[in-house]
DOMIKE-393171 format. One line per 10 residues: number of its first residue (from 0); for each residue z, y, x of C-alpha. Coordinates in steps of 0.25 Angstrom, whole numbers, plus 5000, padded with zeros to 4 digits. Example, Ala and Ser with C-alpha at 12.3 -4.5 7.8 and 13.67 -1.06 7.14 Angstrom:
DOMIKE-393171
0) 5031 4982 5049  5029 4996 5055;
end
This chain:
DOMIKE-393171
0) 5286 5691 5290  5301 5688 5285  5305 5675 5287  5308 5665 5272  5317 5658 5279  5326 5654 5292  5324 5641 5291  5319 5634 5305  5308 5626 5301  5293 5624 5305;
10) 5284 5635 5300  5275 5626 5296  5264 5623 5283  5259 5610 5277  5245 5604 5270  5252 5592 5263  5245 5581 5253  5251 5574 5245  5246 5560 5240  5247 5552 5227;
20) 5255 5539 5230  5241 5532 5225  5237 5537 5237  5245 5529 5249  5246 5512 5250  5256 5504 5249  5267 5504 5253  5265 5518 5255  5263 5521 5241  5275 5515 5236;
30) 5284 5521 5247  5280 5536 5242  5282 5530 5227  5296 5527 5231  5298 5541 5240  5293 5549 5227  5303 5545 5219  5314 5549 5227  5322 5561 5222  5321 5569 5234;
40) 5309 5569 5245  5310 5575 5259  5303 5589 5259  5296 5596 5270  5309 5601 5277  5316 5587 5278  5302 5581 5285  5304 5593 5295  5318 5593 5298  5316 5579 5302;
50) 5304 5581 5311  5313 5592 5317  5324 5582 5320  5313 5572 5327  5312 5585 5338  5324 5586 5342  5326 5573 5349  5324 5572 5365  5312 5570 5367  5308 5573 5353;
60) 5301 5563 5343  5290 5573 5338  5285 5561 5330  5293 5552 5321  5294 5536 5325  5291 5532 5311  5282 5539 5300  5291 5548 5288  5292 5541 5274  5294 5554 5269;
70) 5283 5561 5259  5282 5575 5252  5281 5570 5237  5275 5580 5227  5268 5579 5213  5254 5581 5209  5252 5580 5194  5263 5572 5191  5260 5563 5204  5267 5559 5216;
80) 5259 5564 5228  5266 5561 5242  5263 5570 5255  5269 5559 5267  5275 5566 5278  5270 5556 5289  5279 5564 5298  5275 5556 5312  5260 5557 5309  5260 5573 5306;
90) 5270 5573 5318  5258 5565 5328  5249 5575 5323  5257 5589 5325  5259 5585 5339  5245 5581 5341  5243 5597 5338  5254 5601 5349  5243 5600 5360  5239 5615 5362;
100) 5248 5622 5356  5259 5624 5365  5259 5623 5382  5261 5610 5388  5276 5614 5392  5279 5618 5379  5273 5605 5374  5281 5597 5384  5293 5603 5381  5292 5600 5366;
110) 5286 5587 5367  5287 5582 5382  5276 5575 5385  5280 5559 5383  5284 5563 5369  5269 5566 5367  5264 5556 5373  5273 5546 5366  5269 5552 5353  5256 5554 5354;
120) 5252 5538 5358  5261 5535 5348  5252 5543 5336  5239 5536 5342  5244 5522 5341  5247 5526 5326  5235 5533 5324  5227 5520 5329  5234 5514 5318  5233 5523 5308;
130) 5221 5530 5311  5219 5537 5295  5233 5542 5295  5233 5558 5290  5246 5567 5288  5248 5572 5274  5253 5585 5279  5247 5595 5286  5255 5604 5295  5254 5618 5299;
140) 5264 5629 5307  5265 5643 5305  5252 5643 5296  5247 5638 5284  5232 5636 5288  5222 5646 5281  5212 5630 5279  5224 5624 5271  5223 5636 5260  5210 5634 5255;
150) 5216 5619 5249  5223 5627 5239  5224 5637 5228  5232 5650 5224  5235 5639 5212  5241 5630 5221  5252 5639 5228  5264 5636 5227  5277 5645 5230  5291 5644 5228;
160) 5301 5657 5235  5311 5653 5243  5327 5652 5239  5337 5659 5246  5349 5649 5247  5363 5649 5242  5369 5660 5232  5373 5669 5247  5359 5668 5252  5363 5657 5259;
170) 5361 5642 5261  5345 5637 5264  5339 5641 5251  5325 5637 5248  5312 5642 5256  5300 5648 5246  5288 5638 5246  5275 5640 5247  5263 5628 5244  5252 5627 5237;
180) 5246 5614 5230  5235 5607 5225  5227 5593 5222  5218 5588 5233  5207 5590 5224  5209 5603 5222  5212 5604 5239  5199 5596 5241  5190 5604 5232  5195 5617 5239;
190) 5194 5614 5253  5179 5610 5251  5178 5624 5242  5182 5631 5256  5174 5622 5266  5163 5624 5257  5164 5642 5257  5165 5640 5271  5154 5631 5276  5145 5642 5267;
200) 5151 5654 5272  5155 5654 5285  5152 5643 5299  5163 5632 5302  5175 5637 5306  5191 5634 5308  5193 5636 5292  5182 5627 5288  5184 5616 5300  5200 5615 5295;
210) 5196 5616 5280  5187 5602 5285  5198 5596 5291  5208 5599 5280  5198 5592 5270  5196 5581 5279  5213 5579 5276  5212 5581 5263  5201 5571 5261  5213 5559 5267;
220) 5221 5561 5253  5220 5556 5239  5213 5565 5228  5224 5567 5221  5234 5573 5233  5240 5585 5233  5239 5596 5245  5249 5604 5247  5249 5617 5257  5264 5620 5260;
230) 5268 5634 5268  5280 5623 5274  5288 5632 5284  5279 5643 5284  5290 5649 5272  5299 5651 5281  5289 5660 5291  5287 5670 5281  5293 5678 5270  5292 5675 5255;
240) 5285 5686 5252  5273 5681 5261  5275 5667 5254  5275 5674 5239  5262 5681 5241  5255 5670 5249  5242 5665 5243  5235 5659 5255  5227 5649 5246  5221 5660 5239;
250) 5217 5669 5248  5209 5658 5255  5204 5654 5240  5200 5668 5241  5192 5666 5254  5186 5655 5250  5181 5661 5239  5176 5672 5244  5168 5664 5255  5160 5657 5240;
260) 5155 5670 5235  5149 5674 5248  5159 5685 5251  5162 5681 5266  5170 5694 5267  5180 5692 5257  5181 5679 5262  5185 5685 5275  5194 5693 5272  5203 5684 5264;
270) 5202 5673 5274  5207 5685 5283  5220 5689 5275  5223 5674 5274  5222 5672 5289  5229 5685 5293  5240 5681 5282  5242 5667 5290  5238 5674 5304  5254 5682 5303;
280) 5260 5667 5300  5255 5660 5310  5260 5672 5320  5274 5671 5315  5275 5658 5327  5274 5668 5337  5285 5677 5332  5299 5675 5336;
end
């Protein structure tokens, strides 16, 4: 695969929600009124670089002192919808899933071992305080998983091509997009469609034990959120070609539905296409 772009970020996707402000307290609510009527927000570029910048320090702060004020702000028939960034919480819980993934050594040497132990009382005492606290954002690195599909439609997809920069060629121009979204009813009433062509299929597996979970997310929100699946990063990692013909969402819609009529080999050999697709960009992290 050619690469979309150079630029150095984290190759990286994202399950957002997006809340009406009817949907926080106060003074909460009126802090995200405020912020929504700002003529510029922060985008997902900003929030990166400045969790970057928290690495770089010796020893680094792989969690922020103090919670972000900052929101994704979109619009979902003509209302505001706010996706908080609660940078610090989401920061707690990615470290929580460094454990196993990388050699004691390596782990030391990223984070040595005061830093995690600092960090991690630090998140238990908050957590005894705020024991219902949820991200609103989902994270995900070199993958989009294959679960977070089956929320959406081929309707809901989303995709803008990329810019090159400057009259030359040169400059930073603008990467392609790729998202797809939809209403949390819509989200709600295909996950359980999913679950339910699965539990009359086929035994428990990983795919239906992580479309559970994902529901059990979802069920944290207000009715009228929005739910965004965002390829993030993931642009970057492959060429715009792959992006243009990508339609993920449906070729699970098509899985699904084959699992409803009963034809368990159609079933399988979409989810198979859709697995391999994804199988070749998860293996892009090993080259070099």
């Amino acid at each position: 695969m050619s690469v979309a772009s150079s630029v150095l970020i984290p190759y990286a996707s994202y399950l957002r929600v997006y809340e009406p402000l009817a949907a926080f307290p106060e003074p909460e609510r009126t802090h995200w009124a405020r912020y929504a009527r700002r003529p510029r927000t922060p985008g997902a570029q900003e929030e990166l670089r400045r969790s970057l910048a928290d690495l770089l320090p010796t020893p680094p702060v792989p969690v922020p002192v103090h919670e972000s004020g900052e929101a994704f702000v979109a619009h979902l028939d003509g209302v505001v919808v706010i996706c908080p960034w609660r940078t610090r919480l989401r920061g707690w819980l990615a470290l929580q899933e460094l454990d196993g993934q990388f050699p004691e050594p390596v782990l030391d040497a990223m984070l040595p071992p005061v830093v995690r132990v600092q960090v991690t009382s630090d998140y238990e005492r908050w957590l005894a305080r705020n024991p219902d606290a949820r991200p609103w954002i989902r994270t995900a690195v070199w993958q989009v998983p294959l679960r977070w599909f089956a929320l959406f439609g081929d309707e809901d997809r989303q995709y803008e091509p990329g810019e090159p920069g400057g009259a030359a060629g040169t400059g930073p121009g603008r990467a392609p997009v790729l998202r797809y979204r939809t209403t949390m009813a819509q989200a709600r009433r295909r996950l359980a469609r999913a679950l339910r062509a699965l539990r009359e299929s086929i035994d428990d597996g990983p795919m239906t034990e992580g479309l559970i979970e994902v529901g059990r997310w979802l069920e944290e929100f207000h009715p009228r959120a929005l739910v965004e699946l965002d390829f993030g990063g993931l642009v970057h990692a492959v060429s715009e070609e792959w992006l243009a013909e990508d339609r993920s969402a449906a070729r699970m819609a098509e899985g699904i539905e084959a699992l409803r009529a009963g034809d368990g080999e159609a079933a399988s050999e979409a989810y198979g296409r859709l697995a391999e697709r994804w199988r070749v960009v998860r293996e892009l992290r090993f080259a070099n």
